[in-house]
C-alpha positions in Angstrom: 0.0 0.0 0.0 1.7 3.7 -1.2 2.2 5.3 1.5 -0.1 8.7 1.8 1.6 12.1 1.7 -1.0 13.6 3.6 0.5 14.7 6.9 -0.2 12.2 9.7 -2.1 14.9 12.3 -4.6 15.5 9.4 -5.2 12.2 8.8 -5.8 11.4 12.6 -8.2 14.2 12.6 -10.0 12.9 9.9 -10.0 9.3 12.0 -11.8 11.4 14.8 -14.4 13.2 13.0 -15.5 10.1 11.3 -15.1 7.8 14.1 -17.7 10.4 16.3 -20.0 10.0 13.6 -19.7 6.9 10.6 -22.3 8.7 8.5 -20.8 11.8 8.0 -19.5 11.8 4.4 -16.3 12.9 2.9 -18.3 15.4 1.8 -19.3 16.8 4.9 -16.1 15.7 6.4 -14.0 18.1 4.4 -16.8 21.2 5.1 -16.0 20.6 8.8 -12.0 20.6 8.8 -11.9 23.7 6.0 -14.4 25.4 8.8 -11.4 24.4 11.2 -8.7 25.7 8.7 -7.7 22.8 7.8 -7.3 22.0 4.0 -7.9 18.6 2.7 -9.3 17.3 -0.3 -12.3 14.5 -0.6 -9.7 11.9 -2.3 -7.7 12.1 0.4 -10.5 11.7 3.0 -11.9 8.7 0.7 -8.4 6.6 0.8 -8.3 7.2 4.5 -11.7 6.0 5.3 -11.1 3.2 3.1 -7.7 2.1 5.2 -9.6 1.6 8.2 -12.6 -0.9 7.9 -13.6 0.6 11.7 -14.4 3.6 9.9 -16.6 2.3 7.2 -20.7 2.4 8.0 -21.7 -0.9 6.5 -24.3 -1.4 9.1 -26.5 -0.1 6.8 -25.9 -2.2 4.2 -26.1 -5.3 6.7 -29.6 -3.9 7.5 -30.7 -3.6 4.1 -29.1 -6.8 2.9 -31.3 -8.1 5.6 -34.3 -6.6 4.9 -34.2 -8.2 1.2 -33.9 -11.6 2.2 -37.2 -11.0 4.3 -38.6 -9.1 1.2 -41.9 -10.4 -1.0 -41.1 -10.9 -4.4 -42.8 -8.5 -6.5 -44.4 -10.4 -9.4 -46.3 -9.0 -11.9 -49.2 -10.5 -13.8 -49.5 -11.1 -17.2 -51.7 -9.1 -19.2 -53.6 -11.6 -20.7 -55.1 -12.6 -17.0 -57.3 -10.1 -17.5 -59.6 -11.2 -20.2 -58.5 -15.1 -19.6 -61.8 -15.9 -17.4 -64.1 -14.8 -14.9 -62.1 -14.5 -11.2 -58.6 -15.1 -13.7 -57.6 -11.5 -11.5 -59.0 -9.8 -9.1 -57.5 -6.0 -8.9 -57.5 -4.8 -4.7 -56.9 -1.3 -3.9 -57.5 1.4 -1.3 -58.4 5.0 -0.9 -58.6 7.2 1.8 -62.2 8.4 2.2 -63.2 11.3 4.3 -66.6 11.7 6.3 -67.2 15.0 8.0 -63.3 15.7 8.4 -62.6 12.2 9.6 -60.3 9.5 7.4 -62.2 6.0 6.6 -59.6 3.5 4.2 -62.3 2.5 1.0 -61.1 -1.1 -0.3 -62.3 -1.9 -3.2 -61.8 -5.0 -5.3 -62.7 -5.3 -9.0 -63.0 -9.0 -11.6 -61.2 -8.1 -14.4 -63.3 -9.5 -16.3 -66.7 -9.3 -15.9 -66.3 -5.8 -13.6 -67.6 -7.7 -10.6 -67.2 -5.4 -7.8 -67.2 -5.0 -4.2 -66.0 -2.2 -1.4 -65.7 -2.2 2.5 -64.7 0.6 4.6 -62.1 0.2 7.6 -61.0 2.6 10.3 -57.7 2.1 9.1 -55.3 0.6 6.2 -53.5 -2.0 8.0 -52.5 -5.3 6.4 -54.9 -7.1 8.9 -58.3 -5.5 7.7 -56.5 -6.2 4.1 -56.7 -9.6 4.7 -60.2 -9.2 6.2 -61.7 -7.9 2.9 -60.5 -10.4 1.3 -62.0 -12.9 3.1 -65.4 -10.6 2.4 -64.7 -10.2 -1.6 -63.8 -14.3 -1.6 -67.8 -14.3 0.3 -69.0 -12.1 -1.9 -68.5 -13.2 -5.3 -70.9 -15.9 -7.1 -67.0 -17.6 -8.2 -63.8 -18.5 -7.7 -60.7 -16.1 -7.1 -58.1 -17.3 -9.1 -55.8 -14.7 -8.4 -55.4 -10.7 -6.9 -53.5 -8.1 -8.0 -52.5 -5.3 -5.6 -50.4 -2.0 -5.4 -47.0 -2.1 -3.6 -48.7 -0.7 -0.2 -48.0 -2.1 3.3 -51.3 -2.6 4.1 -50.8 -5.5 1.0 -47.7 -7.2 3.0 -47.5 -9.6 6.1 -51.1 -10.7 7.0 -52.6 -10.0 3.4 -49.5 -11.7 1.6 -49.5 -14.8 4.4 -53.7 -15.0 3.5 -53.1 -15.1 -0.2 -50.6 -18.3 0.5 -52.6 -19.9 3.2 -55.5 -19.5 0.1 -53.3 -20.7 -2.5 -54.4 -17.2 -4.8 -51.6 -15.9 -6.8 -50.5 -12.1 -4.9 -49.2 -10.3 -8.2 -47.7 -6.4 -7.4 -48.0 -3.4 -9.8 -44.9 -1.6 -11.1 -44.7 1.0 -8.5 -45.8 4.5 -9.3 -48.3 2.6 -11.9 -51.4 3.0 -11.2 -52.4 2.3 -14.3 -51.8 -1.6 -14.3 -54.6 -1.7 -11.1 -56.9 0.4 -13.6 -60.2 -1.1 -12.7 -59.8 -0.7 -9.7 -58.9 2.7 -9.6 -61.9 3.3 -12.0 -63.9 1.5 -9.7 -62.7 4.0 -6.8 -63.9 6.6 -9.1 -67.4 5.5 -9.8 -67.9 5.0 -5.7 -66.7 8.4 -4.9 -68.2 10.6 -7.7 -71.3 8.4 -8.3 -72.5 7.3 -4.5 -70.5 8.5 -2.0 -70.0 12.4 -3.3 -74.2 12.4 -2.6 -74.9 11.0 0.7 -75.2 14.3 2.4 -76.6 12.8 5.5 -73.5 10.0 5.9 -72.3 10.3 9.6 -68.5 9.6 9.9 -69.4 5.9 12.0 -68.1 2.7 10.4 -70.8 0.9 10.4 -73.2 3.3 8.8 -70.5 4.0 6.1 -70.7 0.0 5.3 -74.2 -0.1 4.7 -73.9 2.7 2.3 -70.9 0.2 0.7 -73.9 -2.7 0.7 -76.0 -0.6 -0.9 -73.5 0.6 -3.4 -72.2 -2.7 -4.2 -75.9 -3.4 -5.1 -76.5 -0.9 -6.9 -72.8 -1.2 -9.2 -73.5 -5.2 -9.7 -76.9 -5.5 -10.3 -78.5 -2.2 -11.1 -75.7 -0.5 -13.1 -74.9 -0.8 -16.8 -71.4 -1.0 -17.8 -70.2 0.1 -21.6 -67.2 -2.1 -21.0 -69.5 -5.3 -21.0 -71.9 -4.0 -23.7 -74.2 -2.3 -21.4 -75.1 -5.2 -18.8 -74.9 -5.4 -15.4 -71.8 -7.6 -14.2 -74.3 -9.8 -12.5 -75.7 -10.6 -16.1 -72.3 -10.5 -17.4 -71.2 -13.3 -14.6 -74.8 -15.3 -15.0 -74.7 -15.7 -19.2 -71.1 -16.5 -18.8 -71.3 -19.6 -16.3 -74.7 -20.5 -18.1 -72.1 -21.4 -20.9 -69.8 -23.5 -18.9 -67.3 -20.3 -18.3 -66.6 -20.3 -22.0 -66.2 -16.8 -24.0 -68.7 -15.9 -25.8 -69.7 -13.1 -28.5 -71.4 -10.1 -26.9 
């Protein structure tokens, strides 16, 4: 190892300032000691970090090493899932719905398919209620769930992710910042909000008088209301004439 020309009482005070703090930069390291009058260049400070593992933060790394081997892979569904068959995907997503000033999490889960929907409001978005509306949609819908499709949220993680495998369903993951590959879901979010929930001026901000607005919403989506994306019928028609011939596609 070449021996450094930088004078040995600078490069003990560099030794101190990082040892009193590993995640102090180089960077910073030099803004410090040129505050100090003391002139020494980044390089310099780099090479003498580098000399002395002590003085080299990989705790971080260890933590984050560790964190990935914990991690949930991130698979993404093919894009033909979504026209393959009724309950083929399932799209799950959330948004925060206010009542009166006060935040309600609306899930809402969609068939890809035949636009087979349902929503449940919870006093909050953890990844325990996310795995208890699951359990409601798997209730809920006249067939099987084949597989879901979710954002990369927390509330999607642990509990909801351990469900999905206890269940045997398939727990595909958007590309984050994508909201566009959950899109039927987040249409579905728009046709609660700006069809149902925008009018129900005398909604009180209580749970369970927000989910009996949801049961009469989900009522009203499914069997009352026409969708264009289905050639104007109801996704309870849509699900009906479908199984009626033995799940097989059939011209619309």
């Amino acid at each position: 190892m070449r021996e450094m020309t930088t004078p040995l009482w600078i490069r003990n005070k560099v030794y101190e300032v990082r040892k009193a703090d590993p995640e102090k930069s180089k960077y910073e390291i030099q803004k410090e000691l040129k505050d100090l009058g003391i002139e020494v260049g980044q390089t310099a400070i780099g090479k003498i970090i580098k000399r002395h593992p002590e003085l080299q933060n990989i705790q971080h790394k260890k933590n984050l090493k560790k964190h990935r081997n914990h991690a949930i892979a991130r698979i993404k569904a093919a894009f033909e899932l979504r026209e393959k068959e009724i309950g083929s995907l399932v799209q799950i997503d959330t948004k925060h719905l206010y009542i009166l000033g006060v935040r309600f999490y609306l899930f809402v889960a969609i068939d890809s398919k035949s636009r087979y929907g349902f929503v449940w409001a919870y006093k909050n978005g953890s990844s325990l209620n996310a795995a208890d509306f699951l359990f409601k949609v798997i209730d809920y819908f006249p067939f099987n769930i084949q597989a879901v499709n979710t954002d990369n949220g927390s509330e999607y993680l642990l509990n909801f992710h351990k469900t999905c495998e206890k269940l045997s369903i398939p727990h595909y993951f958007t590309t984050p910042h994508t909201p566009k590959m959950n899109g039927r879901a987040e249409r579905l979010i728009q046709t609660a909000e700006y069809e149902f929930f925008n009018y129900q001026y005398d909604l009180l901000a209580e749970i369970d008088e927000i989910n009996k607005r949801c049961e009469l919403f989900n009522d009203k989506y499914n069997n009352k209301r026409y969708h264009r994306a289905i050639s104007y019928r109801t996704p309870t028609e849509f699900v009906m004439l479908y199984l009626q011939k033995g799940g097989q596609p059939f011209s619309i």
